[in-house]
C-alpha positions as a Markdown table, in Angstrom:
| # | Residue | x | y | z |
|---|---|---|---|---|
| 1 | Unk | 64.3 | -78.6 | 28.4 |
| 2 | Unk | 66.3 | -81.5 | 28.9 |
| 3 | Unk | 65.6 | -84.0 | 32.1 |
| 4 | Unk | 66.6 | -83.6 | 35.2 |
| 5 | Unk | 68.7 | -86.6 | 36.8 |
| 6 | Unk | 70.2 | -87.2 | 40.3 |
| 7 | Unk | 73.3 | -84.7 | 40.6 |
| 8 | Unk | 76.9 | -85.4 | 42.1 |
| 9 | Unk | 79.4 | -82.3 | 43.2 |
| 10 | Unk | 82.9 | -81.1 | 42.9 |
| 11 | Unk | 83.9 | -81.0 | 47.0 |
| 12 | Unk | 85.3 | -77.6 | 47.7 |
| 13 | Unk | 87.8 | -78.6 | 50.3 |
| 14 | Unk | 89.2 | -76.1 | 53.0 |
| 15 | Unk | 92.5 | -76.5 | 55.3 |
| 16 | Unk | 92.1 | -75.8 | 59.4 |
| 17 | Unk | 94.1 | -75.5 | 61.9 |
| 18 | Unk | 92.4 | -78.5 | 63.7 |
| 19 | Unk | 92.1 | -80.7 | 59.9 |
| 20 | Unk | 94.1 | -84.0 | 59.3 |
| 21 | Unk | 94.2 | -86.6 | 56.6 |
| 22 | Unk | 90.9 | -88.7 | 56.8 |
| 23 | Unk | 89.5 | -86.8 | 54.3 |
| 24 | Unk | 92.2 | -87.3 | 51.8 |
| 25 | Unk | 92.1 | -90.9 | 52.5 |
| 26 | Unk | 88.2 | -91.0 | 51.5 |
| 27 | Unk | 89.3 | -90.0 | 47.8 |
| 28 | Unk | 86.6 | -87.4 | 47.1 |
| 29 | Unk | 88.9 | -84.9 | 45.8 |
| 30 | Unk | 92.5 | -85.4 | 44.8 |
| 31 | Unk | 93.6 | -82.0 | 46.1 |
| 32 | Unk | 92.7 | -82.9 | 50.0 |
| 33 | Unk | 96.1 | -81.9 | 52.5 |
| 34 | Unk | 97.0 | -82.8 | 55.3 |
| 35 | Unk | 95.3 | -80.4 | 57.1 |
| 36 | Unk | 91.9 | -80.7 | 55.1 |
| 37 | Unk | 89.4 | -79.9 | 58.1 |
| 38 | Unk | 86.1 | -79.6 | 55.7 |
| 39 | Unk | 84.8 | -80.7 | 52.2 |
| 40 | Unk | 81.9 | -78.9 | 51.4 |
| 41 | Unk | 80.2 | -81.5 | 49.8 |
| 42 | Unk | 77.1 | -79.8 | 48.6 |
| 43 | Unk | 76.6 | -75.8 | 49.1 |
| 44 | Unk | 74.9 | -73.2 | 48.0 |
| 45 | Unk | 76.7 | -70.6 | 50.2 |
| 46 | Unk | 77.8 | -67.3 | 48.6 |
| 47 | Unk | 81.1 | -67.5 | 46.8 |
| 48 | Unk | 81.4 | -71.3 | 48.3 |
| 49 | Unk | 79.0 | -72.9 | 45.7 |
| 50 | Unk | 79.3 | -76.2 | 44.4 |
| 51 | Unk | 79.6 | -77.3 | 40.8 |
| 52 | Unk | 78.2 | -79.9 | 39.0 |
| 53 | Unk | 80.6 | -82.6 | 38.2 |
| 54 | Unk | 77.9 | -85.0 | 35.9 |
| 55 | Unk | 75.8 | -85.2 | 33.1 |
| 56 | Unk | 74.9 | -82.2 | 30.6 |
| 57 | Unk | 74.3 | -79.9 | 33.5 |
| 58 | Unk | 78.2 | -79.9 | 34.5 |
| 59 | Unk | 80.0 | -76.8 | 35.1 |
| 60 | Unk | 76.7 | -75.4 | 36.1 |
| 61 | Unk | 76.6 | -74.1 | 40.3 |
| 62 | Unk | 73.5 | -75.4 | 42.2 |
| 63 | Unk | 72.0 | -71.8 | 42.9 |
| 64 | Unk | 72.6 | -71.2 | 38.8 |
| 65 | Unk | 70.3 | -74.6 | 38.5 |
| 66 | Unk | 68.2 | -73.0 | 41.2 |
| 67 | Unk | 67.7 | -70.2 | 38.7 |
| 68 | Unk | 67.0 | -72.0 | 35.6 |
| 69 | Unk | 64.6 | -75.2 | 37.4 |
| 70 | Unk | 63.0 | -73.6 | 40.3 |
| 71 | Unk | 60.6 | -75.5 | 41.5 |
| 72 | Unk | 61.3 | -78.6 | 39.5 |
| 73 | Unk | 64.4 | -79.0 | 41.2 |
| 74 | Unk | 63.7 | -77.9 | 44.7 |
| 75 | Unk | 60.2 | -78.1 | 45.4 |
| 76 | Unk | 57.7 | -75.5 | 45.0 |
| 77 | Unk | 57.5 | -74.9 | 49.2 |
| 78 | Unk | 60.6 | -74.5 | 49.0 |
| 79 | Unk | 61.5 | -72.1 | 46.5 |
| 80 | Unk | 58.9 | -69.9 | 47.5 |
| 81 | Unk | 60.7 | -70.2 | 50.9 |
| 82 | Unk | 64.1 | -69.9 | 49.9 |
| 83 | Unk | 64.4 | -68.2 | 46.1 |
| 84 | Unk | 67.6 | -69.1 | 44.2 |
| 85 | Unk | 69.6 | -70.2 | 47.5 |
| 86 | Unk | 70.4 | -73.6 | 47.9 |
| 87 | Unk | 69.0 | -73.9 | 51.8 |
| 88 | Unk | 71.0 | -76.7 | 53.0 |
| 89 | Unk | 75.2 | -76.9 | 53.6 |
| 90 | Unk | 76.7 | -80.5 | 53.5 |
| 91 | Unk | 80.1 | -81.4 | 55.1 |
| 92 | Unk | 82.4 | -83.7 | 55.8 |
| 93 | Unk | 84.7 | -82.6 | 59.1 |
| 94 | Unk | 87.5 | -84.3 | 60.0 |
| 95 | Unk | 88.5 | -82.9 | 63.3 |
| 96 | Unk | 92.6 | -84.0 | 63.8 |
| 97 | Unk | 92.4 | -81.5 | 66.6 |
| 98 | Unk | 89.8 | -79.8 | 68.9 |
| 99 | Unk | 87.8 | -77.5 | 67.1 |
| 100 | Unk | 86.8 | -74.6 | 68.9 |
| 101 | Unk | 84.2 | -74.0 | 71.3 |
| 102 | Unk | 81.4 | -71.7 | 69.6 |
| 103 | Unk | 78.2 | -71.2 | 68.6 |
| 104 | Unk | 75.9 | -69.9 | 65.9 |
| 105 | Unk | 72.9 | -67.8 | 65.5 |
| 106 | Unk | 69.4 | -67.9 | 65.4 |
| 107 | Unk | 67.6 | -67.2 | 62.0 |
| 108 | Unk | 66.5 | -63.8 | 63.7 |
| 109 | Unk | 69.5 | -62.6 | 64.9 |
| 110 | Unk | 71.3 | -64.1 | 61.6 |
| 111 | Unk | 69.0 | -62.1 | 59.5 |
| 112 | Unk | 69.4 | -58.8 | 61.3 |
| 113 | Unk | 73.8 | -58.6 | 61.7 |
| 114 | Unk | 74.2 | -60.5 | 58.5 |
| 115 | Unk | 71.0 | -60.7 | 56.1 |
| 116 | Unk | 71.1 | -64.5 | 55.8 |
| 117 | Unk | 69.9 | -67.5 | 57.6 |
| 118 | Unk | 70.6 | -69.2 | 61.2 |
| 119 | Unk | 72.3 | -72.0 | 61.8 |
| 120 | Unk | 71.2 | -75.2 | 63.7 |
| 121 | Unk | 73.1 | -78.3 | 62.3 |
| 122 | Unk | 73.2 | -82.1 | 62.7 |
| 123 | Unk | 76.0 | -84.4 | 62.9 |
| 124 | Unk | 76.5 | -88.1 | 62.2 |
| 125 | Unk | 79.6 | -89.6 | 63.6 |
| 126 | Unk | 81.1 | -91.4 | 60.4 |
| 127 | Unk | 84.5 | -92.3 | 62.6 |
| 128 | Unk | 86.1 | -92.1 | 66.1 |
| 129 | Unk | 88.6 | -92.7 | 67.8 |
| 130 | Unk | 88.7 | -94.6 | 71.6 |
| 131 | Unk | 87.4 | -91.7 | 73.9 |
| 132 | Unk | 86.7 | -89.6 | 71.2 |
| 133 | Unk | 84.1 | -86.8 | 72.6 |
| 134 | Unk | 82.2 | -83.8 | 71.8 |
| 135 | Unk | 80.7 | -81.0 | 73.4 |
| 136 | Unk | 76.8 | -79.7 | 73.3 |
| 137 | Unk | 75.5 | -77.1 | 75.8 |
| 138 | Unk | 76.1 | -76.2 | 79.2 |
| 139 | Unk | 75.8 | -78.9 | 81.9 |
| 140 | Unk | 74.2 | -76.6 | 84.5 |
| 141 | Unk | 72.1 | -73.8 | 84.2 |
| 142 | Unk | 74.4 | -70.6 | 83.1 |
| 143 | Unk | 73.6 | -66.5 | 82.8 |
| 144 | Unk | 76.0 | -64.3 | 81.3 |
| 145 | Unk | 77.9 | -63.1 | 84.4 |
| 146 | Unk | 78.6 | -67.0 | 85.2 |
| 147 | Unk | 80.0 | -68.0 | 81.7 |
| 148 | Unk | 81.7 | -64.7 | 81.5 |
| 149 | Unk | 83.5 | -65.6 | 84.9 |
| 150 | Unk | 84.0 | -69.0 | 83.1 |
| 151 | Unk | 86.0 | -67.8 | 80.4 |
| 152 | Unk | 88.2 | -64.9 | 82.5 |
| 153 | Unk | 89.0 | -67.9 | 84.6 |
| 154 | Unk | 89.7 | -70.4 | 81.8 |
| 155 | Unk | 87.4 | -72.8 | 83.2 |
| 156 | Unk | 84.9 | -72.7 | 80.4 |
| 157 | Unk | 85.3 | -76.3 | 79.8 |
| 158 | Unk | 84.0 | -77.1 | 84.0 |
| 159 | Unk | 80.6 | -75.4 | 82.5 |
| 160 | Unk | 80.2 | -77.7 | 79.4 |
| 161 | Unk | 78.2 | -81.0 | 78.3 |
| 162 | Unk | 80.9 | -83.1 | 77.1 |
| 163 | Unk | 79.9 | -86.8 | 75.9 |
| 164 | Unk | 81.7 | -89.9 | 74.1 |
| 165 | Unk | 80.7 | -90.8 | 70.7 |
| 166 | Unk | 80.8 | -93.7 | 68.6 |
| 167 | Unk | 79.7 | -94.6 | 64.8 |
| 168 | Unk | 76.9 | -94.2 | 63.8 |
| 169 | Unk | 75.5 | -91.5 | 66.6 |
| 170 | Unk | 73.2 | -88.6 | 65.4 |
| 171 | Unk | 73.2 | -85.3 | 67.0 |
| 172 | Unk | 70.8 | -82.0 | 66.5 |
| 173 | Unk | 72.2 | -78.8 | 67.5 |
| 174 | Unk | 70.0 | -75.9 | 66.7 |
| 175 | Unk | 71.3 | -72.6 | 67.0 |
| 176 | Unk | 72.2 | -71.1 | 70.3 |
| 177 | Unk | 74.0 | -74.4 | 71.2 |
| 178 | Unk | 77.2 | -74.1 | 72.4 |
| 179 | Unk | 79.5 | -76.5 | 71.0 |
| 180 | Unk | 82.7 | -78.4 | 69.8 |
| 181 | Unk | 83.9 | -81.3 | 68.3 |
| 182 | Unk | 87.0 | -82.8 | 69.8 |
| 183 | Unk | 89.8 | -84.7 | 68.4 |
| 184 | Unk | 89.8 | -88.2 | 66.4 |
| 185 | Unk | 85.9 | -87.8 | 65.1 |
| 186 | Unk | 85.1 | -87.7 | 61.6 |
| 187 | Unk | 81.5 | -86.6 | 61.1 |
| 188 | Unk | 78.9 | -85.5 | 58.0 |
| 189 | Unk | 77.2 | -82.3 | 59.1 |
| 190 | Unk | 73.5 | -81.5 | 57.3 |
| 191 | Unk | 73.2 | -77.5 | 58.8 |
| 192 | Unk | 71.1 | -74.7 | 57.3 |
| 193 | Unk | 73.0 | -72.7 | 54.3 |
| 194 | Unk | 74.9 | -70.3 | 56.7 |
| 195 | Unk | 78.5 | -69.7 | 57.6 |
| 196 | Unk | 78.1 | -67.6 | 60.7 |
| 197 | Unk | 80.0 | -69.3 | 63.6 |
| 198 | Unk | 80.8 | -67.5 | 66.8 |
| 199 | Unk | 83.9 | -68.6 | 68.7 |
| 200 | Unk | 84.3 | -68.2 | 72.3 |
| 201 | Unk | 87.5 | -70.2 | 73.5 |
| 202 | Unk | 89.7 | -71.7 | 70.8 |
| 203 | Unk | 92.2 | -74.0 | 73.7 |
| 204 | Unk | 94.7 | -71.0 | 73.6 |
| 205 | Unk | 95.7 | -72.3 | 70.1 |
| 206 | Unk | 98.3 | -70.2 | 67.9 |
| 207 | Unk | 99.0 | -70.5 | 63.8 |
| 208 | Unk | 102.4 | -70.7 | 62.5 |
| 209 | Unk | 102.4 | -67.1 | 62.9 |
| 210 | Unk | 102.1 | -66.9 | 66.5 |
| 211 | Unk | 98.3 | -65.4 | 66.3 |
| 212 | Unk | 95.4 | -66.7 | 68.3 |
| 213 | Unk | 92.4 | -66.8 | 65.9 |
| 214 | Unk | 89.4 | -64.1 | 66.2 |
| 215 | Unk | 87.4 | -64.8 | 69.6 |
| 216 | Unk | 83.6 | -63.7 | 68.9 |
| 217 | Unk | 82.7 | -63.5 | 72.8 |
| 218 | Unk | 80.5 | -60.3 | 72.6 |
| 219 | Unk | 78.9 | -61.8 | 70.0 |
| 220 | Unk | 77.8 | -64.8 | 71.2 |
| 221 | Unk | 76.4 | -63.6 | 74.7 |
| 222 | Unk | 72.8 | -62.6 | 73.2 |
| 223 | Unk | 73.0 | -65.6 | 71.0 |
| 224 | Unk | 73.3 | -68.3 | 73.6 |
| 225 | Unk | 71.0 | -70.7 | 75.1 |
| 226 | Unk | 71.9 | -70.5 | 79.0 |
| 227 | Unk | 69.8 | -73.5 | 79.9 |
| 228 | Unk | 71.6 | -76.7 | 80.9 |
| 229 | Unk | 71.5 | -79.8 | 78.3 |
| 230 | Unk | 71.7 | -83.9 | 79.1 |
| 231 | Unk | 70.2 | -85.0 | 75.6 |
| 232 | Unk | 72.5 | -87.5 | 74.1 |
| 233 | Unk | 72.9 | -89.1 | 71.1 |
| 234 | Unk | 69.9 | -90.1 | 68.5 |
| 235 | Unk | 70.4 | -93.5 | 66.5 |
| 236 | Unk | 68.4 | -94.9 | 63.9 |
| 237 | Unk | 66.1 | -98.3 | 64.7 |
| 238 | Unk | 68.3 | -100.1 | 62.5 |
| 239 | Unk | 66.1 | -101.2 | 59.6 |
| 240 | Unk | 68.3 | -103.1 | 56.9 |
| 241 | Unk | 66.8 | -102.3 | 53.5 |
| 242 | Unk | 65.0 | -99.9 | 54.6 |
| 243 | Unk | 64.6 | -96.6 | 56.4 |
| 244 | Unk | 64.9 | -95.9 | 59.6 |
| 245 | Unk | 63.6 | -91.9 | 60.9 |
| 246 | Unk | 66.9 | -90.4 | 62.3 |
| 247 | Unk | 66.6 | -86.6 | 63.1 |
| 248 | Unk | 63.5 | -84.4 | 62.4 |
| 249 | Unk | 64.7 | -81.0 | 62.5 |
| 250 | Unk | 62.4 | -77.6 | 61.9 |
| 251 | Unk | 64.6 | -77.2 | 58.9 |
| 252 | Unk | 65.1 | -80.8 | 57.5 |
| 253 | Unk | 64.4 | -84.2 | 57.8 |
| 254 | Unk | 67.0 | -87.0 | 58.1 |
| 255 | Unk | 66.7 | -90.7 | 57.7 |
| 256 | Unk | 69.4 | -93.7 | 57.6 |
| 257 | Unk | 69.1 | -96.2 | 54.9 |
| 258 | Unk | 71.3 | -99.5 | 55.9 |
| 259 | Unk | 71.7 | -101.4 | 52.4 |
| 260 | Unk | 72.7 | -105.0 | 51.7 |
| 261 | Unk | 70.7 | -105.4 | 48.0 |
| 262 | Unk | 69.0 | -103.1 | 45.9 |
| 263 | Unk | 65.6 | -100.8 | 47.0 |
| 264 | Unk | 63.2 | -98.7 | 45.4 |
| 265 | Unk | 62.5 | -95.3 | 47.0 |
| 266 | Unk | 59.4 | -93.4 | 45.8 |
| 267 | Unk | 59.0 | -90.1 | 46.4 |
| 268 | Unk | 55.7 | -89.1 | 44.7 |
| 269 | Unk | 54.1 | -87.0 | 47.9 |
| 270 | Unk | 57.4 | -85.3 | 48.1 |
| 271 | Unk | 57.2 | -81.6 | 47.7 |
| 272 | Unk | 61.0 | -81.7 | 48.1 |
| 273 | Unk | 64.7 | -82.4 | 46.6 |
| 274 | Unk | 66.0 | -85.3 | 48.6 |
| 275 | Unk | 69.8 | -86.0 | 49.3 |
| 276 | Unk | 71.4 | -89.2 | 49.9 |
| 277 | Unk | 74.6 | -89.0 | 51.9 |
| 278 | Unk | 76.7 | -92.1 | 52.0 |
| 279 | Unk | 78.1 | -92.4 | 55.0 |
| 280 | Unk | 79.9 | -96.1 | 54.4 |
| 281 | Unk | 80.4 | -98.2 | 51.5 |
| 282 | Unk | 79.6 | -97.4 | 48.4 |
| 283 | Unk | 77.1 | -98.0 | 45.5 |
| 284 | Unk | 74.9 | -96.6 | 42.5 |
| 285 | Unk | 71.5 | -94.2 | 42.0 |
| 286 | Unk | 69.2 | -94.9 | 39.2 |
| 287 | Unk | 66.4 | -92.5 | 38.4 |
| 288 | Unk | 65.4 | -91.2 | 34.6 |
| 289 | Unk | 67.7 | -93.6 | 33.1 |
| 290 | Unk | 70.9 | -92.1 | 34.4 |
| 291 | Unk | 73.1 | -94.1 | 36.7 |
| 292 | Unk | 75.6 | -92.5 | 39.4 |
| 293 | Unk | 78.2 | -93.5 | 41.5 |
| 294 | Unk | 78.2 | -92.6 | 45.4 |
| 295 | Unk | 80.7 | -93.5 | 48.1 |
| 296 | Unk | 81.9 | -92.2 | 51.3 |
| 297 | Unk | 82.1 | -88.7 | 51.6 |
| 298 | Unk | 79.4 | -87.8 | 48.5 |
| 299 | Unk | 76.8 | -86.8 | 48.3 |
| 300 | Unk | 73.4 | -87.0 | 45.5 |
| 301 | Unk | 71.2 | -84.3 | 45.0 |
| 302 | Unk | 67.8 | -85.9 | 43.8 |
| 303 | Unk | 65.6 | -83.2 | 42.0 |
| 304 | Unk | 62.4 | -82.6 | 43.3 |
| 305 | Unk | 60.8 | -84.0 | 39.7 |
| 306 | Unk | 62.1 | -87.9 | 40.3 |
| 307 | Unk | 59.8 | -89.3 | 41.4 |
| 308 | Unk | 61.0 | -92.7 | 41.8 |
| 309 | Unk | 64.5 | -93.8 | 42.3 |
| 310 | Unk | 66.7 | -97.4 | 42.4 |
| 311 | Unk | 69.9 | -97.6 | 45.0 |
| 312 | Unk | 72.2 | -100.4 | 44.1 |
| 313 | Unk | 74.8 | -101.1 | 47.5 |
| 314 | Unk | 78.4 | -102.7 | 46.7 |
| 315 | Unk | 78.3 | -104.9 | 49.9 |
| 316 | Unk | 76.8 | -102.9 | 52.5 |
| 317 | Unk | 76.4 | -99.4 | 52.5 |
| 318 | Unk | 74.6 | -96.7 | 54.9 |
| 319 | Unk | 73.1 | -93.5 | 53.3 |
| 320 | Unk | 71.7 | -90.1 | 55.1 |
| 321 | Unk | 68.8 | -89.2 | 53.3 |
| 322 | Unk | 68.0 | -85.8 | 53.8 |
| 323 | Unk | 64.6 | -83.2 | 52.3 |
| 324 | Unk | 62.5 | -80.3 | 53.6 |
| 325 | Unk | 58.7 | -81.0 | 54.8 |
């Protein structure tokens, strides 16, 4: 069998309501609209997964390498854990317009309406506009009579955490979170492999048809965490040519590496695939004699086999680099 080498993807790009043109303008994908809201940069989500777009494994999906390299590409842990399913779901969001206010499941509850995984997620604010903002959790202590109240009144947004945010900001939200991200932020999202979102207020918004979208209220009641939140932002200590821990997660790990010249990463003790986001600038990965390209907006799927790999930055460049302990 042929050697593995680090792996790029063809985006699979989906129009929103909320979407705009920042993703276009990254160049990741030549079929990006005006109203791209998401490029699902990396998933293994049924009927949503990514294709190989290098090397003598293109063509190929992730969970159909999954199936083929097992452990070799994922890690033993984890494909005991997770089988042929890819268990991580990269984005890029560009949110033009408010996204709506929701919230996802737990792995239980997941598991039991819809036979896959939770979702907790992690942002890292790539862009944003003056006074950009997003919303995480309740800002006082709620129950379900009080939110219910909240939304019959359409004062659901007096109830909610709502904070600036500015480049380079990190944020964990696990499942149960309520949650939005308003207008004029562009953000890479890391999230368990799950597409199970629960929307309880969506601004009133309409499509060109005149419908409001599917409200999920019900839902969510059992799913949410009731308990107020004041955790803000996480950012990395900085390190340049190095890495710097960002969020540790009960589902993944995610560091930033800040690049002006070359570095060797080694991941020997690694029982893991490790991605490398870029999140600014752009550059090349060397591992097993095979050289890629990476810029804003992709992302590099390292197989669990490489041991050792070379990142070459083009100026300066900023990486998420993301595995499973």
């Amino acid at each position: 069998m042929s050697q593995l080498y680090p792996l790029k993807f063809i985006p699979i790009l989906k129009d929103k309501i909320w979407g705009g043109e920042k993703i276009a303008q990254l160049q990741i994908s030549d079929t990006a609209t005006e109203k791209t809201g998401e490029a699902w940069i990396l998933s293994g989500v049924e009927n949503n997964e990514t294709i190989v777009a290098n090397g003598f494994l293109a063509e190929n999906s992730i969970n159909e390498l999954i199936e083929i390299y097992m452990a070799e590409l994922i890690g033993e842990k984890n494909f005991e854990t997770f089988g042929t399913e890819f268990p991580l779901l990269y984005k890029v969001i560009d949110a033009n317009d408010d996204l709506s206010i929701q919230v996802h499941p737990n792995d239980e509850i997941a598991l039991e309406r819809h036979d896959c995984s939770g979702k907790s997620e992690m942002w890292y604010i790539m862009n944003a506009e003056k006074n950009a903002k997003i919303i995480m959790g309740f800002n006082q202590d709620m129950n379900q009579p009080k939110f219910l109240k909240a939304l019959e009144n359409k004062a659901v947004l007096d109830i909610l955490a709502e904070q600036n945010v500015r480049i380079g900001d990190a944020y964990y939200i696990p499942s149960g979170c309520i949650h939005s991200i308003r207008k004029g932020v562009l953000l890479a999202e890391i999230q368990q492999t799950s597409d199970i979102t629960y929307r309880v207020w969506d601004w009133n918004r309409t499509d060109e048809q005149g419908n409001q979208r599917k409200l999920h209220v019900e839902e969510a009641l059992e799913t949410l965490d009731y308990n107020a939140r004041n955790d803000g932002a996480t950012r990395s200590q900085g390190i340049i040519n190095g890495t710097s821990s960002l969020i540790k997660t009960p589902h993944f790990h995610t560091n930033e590496i800040a690049l002006t010249q070359g570095v060797e990463k080694d991941y020997s003790d690694l029982d893991s695939f490790v991605t490398l986001l870029c999140v600014k600038g752009q550059g090349s990965v060397i591992a097993n004699e095979s050289s890629v390209e990476i810029k804003t907006g992709e992302v590099i799927l390292i197989p669990a086999t490489i041991e050792n790999i070379q990142i070459f930055p083009v100026n300066i460049m900023r990486l998420l680099e993301t595995y499973i302990i």
